[in-house]
N, C-alpha and C positions, 0 to 999 in steps of 0.2 A: 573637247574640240581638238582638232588633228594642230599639231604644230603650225605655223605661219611659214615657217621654210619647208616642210613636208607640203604644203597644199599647193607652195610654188611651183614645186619640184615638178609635182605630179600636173598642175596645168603648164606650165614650162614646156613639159614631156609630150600633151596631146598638142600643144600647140606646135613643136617641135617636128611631130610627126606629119602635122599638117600642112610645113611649108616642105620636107623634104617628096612627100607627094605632090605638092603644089608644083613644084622644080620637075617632077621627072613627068608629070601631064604636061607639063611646059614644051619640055624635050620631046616629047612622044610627039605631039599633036602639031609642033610649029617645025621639028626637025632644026634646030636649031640648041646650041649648048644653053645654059642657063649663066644670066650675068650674076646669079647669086651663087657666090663661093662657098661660104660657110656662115654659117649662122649658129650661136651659143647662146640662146636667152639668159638675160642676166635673173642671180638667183639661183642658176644650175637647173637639171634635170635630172630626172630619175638615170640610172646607169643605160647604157645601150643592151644590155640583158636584161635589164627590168623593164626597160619602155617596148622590148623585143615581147615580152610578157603582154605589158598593156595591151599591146596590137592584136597580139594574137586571143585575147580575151576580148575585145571592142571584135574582132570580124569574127569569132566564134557564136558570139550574140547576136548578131545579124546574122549570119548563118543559119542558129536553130528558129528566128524568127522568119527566113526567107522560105523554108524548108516547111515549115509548118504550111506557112498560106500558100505555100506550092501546092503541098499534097490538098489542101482545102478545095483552091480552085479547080483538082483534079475531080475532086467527089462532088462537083455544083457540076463539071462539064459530063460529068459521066451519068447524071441524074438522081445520084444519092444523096446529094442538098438542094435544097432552092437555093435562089439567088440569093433572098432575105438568110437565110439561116447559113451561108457561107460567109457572108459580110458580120452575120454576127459571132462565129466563130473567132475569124480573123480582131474581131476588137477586143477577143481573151485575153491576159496574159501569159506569154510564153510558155510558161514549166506548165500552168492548166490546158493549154491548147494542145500541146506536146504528147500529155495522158490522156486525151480525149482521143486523140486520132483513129485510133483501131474502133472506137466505140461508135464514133462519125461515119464508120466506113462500114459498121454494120459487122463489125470481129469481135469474137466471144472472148478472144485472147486479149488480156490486159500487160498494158505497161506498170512493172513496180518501178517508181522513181527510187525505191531506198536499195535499188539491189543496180550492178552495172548491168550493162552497157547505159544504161538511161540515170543512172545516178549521177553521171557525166551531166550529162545533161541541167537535172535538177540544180547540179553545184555551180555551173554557169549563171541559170537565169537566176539563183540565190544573189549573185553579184551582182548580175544585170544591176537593179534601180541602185545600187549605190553608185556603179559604173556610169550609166547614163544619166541621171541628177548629178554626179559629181558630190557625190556625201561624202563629203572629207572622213566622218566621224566610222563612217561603216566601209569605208573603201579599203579592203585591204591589198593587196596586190599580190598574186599568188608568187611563191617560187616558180622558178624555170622548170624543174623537176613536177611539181604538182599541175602546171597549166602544159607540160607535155603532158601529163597524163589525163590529162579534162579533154584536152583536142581527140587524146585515140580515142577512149571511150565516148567521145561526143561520133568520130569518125563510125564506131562499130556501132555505136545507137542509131545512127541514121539506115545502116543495112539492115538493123536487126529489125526498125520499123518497115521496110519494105519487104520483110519476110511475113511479120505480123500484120501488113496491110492485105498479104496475096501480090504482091508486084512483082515479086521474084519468089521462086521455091524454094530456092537455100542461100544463106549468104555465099557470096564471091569472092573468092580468094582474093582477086585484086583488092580489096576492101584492104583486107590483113597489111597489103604494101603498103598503100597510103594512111592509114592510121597508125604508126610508126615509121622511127628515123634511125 
C-alpha cells in the first residue's frame, strides 16, 4: 500500500486543484475577485510540476473519452450505428472504444495501440482506473517530460484517427503546433 503522506499528498493535490478552479469559476461567472487568498491543505501536496502533471493527465482522460463518443455519436447521426449500438459502444472502456473506431466506421485500416501515435493513447487509459478510483497502490504519477509526451502523441492520435476515419485526407499541419511546446 502507497505511503499515508504520499496518498495525502496526491488527494491534497486533487483537492487543491479543485478549489483553485472553484476561485477562478467564482471570478469568471460573479466578475468579482475571490475572498479566498490562498489555501495550503495541511499534509502538503504534490509539487506545482507534479500536480501540473496530474491535471494534465485527469483532462487528457476526459479528453480521449470525450473524443471517442464524439466521433460515436457522429456514426449513429450519419447512419453507420443505430441508436442501440452507439449507446453500447459509448459504455466500452476507453483504450477498447478507442481501437474500435475505424472498425465502427466501416475502415479496413486498424489502429495498433503498441506502436505511436495511438500508443499515447493506450498509456493514458493504462492509468485511467488507478487515476479515476484513486488506486493509491497503482497510481503512479508520470514525469513532466513523459506526460508532455503522452499529450503530443495523444494530440497526433486524435489527427491520425480522423485520417483513418476519412474526416480529413491528410493530417494538418496545425496539428504538429498544438501537439508540442
Amino acid at each position: 500500500m502507497a505511503h499515508t503522506q504520499e496518498r495525502v499528498r496526491v488527494w491534497n493535490s486533487l483537492f487543491h486543484q479543485a478549489w483553485v478552479e472553484a476561485g477562478r469559476l467564482h471570478e469568471l461567472s460573479s466578475g468579482a475577485s475571490s475572498s479566498s487568498s490562498y489555501f495550503e491543505p495541511l499534509g502538503g501536496r504534490l509539487s506545482d510540476e507534479e500536480q501540473a502533471v496530474l491535471t494534465t493527465l485527469m483532462l487528457c482522460t476526459l479528453a480521449v473519452e470525450a473524443r471517442s463518443n464524439h466521433l460515436i455519436a457522429e456514426l449513429v447521426e450519419q447512419g453507420k450505428l443505430t441508436e442501440d449500438e452507439g449507446r453500447g459502444a459509448e459504455r466500452l472502456p476507453p483504450r477498447e472504444k478507442w481501437c474500435l473506431l475505424p472498425k465502427l466506421a466501416g475502415r479496413r485500416r486498424r489502429i495498433d495501440l503498441s506502436r505511436q501515435p495511438h500508443q499515447a493513447v493506450a498509456e493514458i487509459c493504462a492509468t485511467r482506473n488507478a487515476l479515476v478510483h484513486v488506486n493509491f497502490d497503482r497510481l503512479k504519477v508520470p514525469t513532466s517530460n513523459k506526460m508532455l509526451s503522452l499529450y503530443s502523441g495523444f494530440a497526433k492520435a486524435m489527427e491520425d484517427m480522423n485520417v483513418v476515419m476519412g474526416r480529413v485526407r491528410k493530417e494538418r499541419k496545425y496539428v504538429s503546433r498544438i501537439s508540442t511546446f
